[in-house]
N, C-alpha and C positions, 0 to 999 in steps of 0.2 A: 504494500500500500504506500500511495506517495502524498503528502498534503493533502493530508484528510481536513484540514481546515483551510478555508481559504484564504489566502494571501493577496496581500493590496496592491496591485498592478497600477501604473499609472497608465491611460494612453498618447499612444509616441505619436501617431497620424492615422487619419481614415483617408481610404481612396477609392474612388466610383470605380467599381468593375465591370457593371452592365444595369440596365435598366430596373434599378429599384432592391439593385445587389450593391455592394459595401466590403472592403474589407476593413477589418481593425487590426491594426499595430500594438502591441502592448510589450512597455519596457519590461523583460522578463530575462531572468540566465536559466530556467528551464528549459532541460534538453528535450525536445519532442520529435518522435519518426513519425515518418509517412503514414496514413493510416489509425493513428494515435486520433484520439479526444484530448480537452480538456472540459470540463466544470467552470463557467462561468457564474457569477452572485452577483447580482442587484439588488439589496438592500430594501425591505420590503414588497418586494414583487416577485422573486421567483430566483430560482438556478437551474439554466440549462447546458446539455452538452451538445458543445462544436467540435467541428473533426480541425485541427490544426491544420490551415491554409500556406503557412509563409513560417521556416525556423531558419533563423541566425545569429550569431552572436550576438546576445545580449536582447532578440527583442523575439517575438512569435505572434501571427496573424490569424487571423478565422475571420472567414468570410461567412455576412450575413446576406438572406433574404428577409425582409420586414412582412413577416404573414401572420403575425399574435401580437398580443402585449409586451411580454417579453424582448423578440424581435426586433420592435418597432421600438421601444424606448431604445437599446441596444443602438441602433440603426441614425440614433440621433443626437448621441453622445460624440464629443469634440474631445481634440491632443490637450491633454491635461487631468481631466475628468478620472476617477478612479473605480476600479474595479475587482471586484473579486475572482479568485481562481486557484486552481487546483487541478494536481492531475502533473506528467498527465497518464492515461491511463488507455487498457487497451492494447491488441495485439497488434501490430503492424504487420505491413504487407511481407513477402518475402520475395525479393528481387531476384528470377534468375537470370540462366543464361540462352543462347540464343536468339530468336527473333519473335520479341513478345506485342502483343496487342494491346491497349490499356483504352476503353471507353468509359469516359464520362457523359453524363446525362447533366443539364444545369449545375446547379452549383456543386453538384455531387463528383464535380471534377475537383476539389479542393485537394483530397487527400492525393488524388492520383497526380496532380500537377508536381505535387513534393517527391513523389514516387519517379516519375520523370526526372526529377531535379538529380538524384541518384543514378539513375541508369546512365546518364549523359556525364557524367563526370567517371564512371567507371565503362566508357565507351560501348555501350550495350545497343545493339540493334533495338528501334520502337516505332510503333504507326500510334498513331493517335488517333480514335475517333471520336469527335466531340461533337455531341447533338443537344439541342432547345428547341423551346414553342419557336422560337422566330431570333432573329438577329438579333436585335435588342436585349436578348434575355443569352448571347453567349459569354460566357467567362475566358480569360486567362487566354486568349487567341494570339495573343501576340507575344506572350511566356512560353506558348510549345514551340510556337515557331521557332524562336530563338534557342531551345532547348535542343529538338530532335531536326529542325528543318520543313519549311511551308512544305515541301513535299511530302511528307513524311505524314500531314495532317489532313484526316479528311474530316469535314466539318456536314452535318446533317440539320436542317429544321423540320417543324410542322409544316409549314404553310412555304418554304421554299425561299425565303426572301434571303437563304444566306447557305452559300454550300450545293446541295443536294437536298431534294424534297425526299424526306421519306425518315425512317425510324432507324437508329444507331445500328441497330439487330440485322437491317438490309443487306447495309456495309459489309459486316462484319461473314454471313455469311457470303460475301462475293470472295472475301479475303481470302478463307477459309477454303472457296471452292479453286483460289488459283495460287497460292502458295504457302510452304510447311509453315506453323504458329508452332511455335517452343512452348505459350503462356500467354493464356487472356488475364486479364486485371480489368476489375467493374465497379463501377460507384455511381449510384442515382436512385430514382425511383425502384420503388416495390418491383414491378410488373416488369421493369426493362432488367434489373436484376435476376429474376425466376426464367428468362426470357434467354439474357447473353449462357446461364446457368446450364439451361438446358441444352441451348446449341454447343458451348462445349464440351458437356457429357456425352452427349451420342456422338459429336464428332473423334470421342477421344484424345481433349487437348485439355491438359489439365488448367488449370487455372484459378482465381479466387476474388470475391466480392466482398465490398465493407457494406454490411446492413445497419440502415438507423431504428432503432427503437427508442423511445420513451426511457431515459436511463435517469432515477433516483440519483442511488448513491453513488456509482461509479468504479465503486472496488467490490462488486460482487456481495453486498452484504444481503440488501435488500432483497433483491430476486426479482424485480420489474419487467427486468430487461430479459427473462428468461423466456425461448421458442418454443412452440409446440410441434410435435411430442416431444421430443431430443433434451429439451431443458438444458442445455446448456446458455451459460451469461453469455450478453453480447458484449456487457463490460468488459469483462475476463478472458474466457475462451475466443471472444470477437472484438471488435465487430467485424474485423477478417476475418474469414472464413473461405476453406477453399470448396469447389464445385460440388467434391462428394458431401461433404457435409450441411453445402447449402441446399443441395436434392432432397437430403431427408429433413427437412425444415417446410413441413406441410402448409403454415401461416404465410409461407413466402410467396407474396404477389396476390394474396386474400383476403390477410385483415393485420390490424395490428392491436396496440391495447393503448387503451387512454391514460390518463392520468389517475384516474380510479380504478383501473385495471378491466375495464369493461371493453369488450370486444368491438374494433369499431369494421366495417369492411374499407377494403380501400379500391 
């Protein structure tokens, strides 16, 4: 367990990443991997976990979308302002070798853009597939490029206004039908998660997903964050998770649990 209470972080800078997305800076010497959380505290309103966007000496980022209370106060806090944290917590990705695939779905490219950050500095073969509702709503577009190479990125929306019309899953199977993948790597949505999951189980190409759940405490105490049937923590055991284990994770892409623990669909 790590900073089981949280510690007062100042913030260094916030900067627009896309339409109604955020990231936040916070002066911090917290080491955090790709795939890691931390536990954010606001001070009367709530504590939630973000997947760590941006780690370097001395400071570490998470990228928000303003969609609750929470969020949305989060989203409108300025460099100076103070905050709480802890963590961080959480299994991270495991990078191999090869010629690996890694898609992001909106902002659920966060953890994977750091995981990028890694493979590029230990000279690792990567495509990137990065899909949103629409242009407006892509992240980090000009961080892969820089990382793996505009070639190297294919980019998908809803509605077409940026990339390729169609769903991340398209892509991936065109990849998949014309050259060998070492390793997929996936972060986003329920559905597009249960989705990339499945296409590399029956293709046979191993690979692994960070899933978000609803996470209380963060170190496994609580049990909020636990799957149906498998019960294993997303805290703990996750929220990477590789292929075979996210198969048997029947809730994946169905439902997840509220705050009260009551089953929502998704």
């Amino acid at each position: 367990m790590k900073m089981e209470r949280p510690q007062i972080a100042a913030i260094k800078r916030v900067e627009e990443e896309a339409d109604g997305i955020k990231t936040i800076f916070l002066n911090s010497s917290m080491k955090a991997r790709h795939g890691q959380f931390i536990m954010l505290w606001l001070p009367r309103i709530d504590e939630k976990p973000f997947a760590v966007s941006y780690a370097s000496k001395g400071e570490i980022g998470i990228t928000v979308a303003a969609v609750g209370p929470f969020s949305e106060k989060l989203s409108l806090m300025r460099a100076g302002e103070k905050i709480g944290v802890r963590g961080p917590y959480g299994r991270p990705y495991t990078l191999a070798k090869g010629n690996l695939v890694m898609i992001g779905g909106g902002y659920g490219s966060a953890s994977l853009a750091m995981l990028a950050e890694e493979a590029a500095r230990k000279m690792t073969r990567v495509k990137f597939i990065l899909g949103a509702r629409s242009k407006s709503r892509l992240v980090y577009v000009e961080r892969i490029k820089r990382l793996i190479g505009e070639e190297n990125l294919t980019i998908t929306t809803d509605d077409g206004s940026a990339g390729r019309k169609g769903l991340v899953t398209d892509a991936l199977k065109e990849m998949i039908a014309r050259e060998k993948i070492d390793k997929i790597y996936a972060c986003g949505p329920d559905k597009m998660l249960k989705a990339v999951a499945s296409i590399g189980h029956e293709a046979g190409i191993p690979g692994e997903i960070s899933m978000e759940r609803y996470m209380k405490c963060g170190f496994g105490l609580c049990g909020h964050c636990c799957v149906d049937p498998i019960g294993i923590r997303l805290c703990v055991e996750g929220p990477v998770i590789d292929f075979g284990t996210a198969m048997q994770v029947k809730e994946l892409g169905l439902y997840h649990r509220l705050k009260s623990s009551r089953k929502e669909a998704i």
